[in-house]
C-alpha positions as CSV (number, residue, x, y, z in Angstrom):
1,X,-26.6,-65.6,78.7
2,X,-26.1,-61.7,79.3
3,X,-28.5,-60.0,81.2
4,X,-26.5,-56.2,79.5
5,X,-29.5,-54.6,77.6
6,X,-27.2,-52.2,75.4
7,X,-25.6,-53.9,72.3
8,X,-22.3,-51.2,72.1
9,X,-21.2,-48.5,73.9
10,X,-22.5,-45.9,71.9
11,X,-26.0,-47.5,72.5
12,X,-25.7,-47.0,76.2
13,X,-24.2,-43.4,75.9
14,X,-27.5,-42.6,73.3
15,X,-29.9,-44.1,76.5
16,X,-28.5,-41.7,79.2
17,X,-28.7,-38.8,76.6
18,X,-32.4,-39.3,76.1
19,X,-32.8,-40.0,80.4
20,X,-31.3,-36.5,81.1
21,X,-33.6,-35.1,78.4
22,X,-36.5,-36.9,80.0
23,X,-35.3,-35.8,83.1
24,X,-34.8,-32.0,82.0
25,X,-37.8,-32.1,80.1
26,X,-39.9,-32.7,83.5
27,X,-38.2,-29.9,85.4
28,X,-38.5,-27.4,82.5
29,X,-42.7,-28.3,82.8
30,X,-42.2,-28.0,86.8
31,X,-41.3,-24.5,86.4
32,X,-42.8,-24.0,83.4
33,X,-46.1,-24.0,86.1
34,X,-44.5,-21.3,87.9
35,X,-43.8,-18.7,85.1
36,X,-47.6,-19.4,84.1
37,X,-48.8,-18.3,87.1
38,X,-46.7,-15.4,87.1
39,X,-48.0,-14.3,84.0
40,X,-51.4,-14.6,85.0
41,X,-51.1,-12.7,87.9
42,X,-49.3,-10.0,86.3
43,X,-52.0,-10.0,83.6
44,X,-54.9,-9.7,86.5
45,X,-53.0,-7.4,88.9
46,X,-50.6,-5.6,87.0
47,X,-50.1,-2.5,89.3
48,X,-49.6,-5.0,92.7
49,X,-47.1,-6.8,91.1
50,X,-45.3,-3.9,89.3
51,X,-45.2,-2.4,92.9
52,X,-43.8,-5.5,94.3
53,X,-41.1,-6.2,91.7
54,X,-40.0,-2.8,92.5
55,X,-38.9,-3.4,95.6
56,X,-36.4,-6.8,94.4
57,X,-32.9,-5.4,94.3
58,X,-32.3,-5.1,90.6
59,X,-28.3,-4.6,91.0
60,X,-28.3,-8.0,93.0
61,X,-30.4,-10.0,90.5
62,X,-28.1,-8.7,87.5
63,X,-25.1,-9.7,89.0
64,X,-26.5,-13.1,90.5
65,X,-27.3,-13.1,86.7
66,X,-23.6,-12.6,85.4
67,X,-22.9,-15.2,87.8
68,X,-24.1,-18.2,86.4
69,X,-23.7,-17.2,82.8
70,X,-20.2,-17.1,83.8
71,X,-20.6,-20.6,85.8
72,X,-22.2,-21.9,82.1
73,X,-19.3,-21.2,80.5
74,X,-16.9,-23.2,82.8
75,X,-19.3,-26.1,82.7
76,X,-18.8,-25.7,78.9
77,X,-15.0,-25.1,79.2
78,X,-15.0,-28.4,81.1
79,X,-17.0,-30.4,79.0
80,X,-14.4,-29.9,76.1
81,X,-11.4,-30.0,78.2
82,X,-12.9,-33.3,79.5
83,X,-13.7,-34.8,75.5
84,X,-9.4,-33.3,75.0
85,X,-8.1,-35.8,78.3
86,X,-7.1,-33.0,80.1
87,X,-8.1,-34.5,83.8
88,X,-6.3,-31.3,85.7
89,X,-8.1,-28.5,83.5
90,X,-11.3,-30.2,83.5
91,X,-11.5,-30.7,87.7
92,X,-11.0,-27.1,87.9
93,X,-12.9,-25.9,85.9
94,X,-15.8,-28.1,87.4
95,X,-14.8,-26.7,90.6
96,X,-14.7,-23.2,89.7
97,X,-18.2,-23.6,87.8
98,X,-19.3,-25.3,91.6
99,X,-17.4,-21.9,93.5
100,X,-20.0,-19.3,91.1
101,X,-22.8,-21.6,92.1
102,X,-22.3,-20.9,95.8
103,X,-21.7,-17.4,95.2
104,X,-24.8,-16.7,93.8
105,X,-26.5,-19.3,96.7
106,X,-24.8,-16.6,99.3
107,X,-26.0,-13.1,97.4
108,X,-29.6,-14.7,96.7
109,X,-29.2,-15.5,101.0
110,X,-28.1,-12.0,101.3
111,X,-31.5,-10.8,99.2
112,X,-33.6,-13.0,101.5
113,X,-32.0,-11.2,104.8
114,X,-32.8,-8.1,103.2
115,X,-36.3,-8.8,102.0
116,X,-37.4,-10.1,105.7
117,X,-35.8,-6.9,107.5
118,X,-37.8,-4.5,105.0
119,X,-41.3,-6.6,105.5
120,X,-41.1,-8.1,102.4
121,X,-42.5,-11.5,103.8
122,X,-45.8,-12.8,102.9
123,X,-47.9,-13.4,106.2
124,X,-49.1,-11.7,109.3
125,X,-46.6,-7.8,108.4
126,X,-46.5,-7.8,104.9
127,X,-45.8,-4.5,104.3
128,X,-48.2,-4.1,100.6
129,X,-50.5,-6.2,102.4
130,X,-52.8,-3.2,101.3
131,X,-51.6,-3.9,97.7
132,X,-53.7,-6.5,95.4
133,X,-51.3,-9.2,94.1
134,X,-48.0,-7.7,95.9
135,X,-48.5,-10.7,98.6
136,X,-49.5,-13.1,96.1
137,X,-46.2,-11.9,93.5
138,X,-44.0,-12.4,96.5
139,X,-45.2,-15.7,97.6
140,X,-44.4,-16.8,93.7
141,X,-41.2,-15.2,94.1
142,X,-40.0,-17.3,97.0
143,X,-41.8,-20.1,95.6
144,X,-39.5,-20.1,92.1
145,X,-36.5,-18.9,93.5
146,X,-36.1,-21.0,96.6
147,X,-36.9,-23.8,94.1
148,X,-34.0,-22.7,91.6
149,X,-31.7,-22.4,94.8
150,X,-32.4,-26.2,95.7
151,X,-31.2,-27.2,92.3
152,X,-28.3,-25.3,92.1
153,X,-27.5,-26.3,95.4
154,X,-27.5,-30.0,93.8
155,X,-25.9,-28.6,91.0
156,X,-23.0,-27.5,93.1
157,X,-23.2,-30.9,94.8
158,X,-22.4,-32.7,91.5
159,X,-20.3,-30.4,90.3
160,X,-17.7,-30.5,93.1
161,X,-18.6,-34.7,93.4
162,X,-17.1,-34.8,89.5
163,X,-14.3,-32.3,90.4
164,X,-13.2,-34.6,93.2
165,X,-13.6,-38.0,91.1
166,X,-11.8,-36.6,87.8
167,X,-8.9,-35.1,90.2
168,X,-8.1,-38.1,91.7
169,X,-8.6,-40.4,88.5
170,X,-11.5,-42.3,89.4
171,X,-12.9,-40.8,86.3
172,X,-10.8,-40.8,83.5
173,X,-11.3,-38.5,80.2
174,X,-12.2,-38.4,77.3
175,X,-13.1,-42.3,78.3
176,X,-15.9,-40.9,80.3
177,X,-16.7,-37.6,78.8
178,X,-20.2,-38.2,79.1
179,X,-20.0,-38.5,82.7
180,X,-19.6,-35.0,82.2
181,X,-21.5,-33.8,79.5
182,X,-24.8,-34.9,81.5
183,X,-24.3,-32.8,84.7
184,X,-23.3,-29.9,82.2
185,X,-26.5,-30.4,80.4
186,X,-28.0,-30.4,84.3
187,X,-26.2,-26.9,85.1
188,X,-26.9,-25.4,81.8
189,X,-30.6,-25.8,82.3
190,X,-31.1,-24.6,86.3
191,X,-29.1,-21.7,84.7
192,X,-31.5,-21.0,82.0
193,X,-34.3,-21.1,83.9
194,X,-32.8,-18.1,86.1
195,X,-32.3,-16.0,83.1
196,X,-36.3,-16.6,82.6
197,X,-36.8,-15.7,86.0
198,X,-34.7,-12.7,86.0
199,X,-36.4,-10.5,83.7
200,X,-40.2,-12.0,84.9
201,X,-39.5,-11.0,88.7
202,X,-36.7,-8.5,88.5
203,X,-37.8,-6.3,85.4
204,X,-41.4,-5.6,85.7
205,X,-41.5,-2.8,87.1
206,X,-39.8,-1.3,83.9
């Protein structure tokens, strides 16, 4: 008597589609929480918060933002290369997709430096401490971004994990495609979150 719940193959490939989705589905709502309360503080305190955007380094956040659109489209590079057999192209391009994703982890770093030295910290020397809703913007800013940063950071993780295993053969494609279409599906969505984020905490001071 087998204990395997899934009939085929294809079955089993249809059941991780719809976990990831599940799975995705709860993060988008996670964040989705986030850019709600953004909005309503903008809405309530619109000068504060235009104020406090001002001060985010626009020239940073765009390229952080050319960054991962660029990381999005190795991930999708790889995912065909990987569905095509070709084990070589599709490491690297999982790795190069994993090299963005630390770049923009060491520029967003870089931003944090930077916001602490100029007083930008919420707390006891907040410099718009005297502003309503500057504090309270910046703590949502740290909150969403530090957030996005811990799932690229496992992004990156995964990403150089199914570099390593497809490089060495312990995953071969296009047998296990899926094995990398589902991380893809992972990156793609931390990335669009960022290019939400981007324009709500970078752009409204314009």
């Amino acid at each position: 008597m087998t204990t395997e719940p899934f009939v085929h193959a294809g079955q089993r490939e249809e059941a991780n589609h719809l976990g990831m989705w599940l799975f995705l589905a709860t993060e988008a709502m996670m964040f989705g929480a986030l850019f709600f309360a953004l909005t309503v503080v903008r809405l309530r305190m619109p000068e504060g918060v235009r104020l406090a955007s001002g001060h985010l380094d626009k020239l940073l956040g765009t390229l952080n933002t050319g960054v991962l659109l660029t990381s999005s489209l190795l991930v999708a590079l790889a995912v065909t290369a990987a569905r095509q057999g070709r084990q070589e192209r599709t490491a690297g391009l999982l790795a190069g997709a994993a090299g963005l994703g630390v770049v923009f982890l060491a520029i967003k770093a870089y931003e944090y430096v930077t916001e602490f030295r100029e007083g930008l910290m919420p707390g006891p020397g907040f410099r718009l401490a005297d502003k309503p809703g500057a504090e309270l913007f910046f703590n949502l800013y740290y909150a969403a971004t530090g957030l996005h940063a811990l799932h690229l950071t496992i992004g990156v993780l995964l990403m150089l994990g199914l570099s390593a295993r497809v490089l060495g053969g312990y995953l071969k494609v296009p047998e296990r495609s899926t094995s990398v279409e589902l991380p893809g599906l992972y990156w793609h969505v931390v990335d669009i979150v960022w290019v939400f984020l981007y324009p709500t905490l970078y752009l409204v001071s314009r």
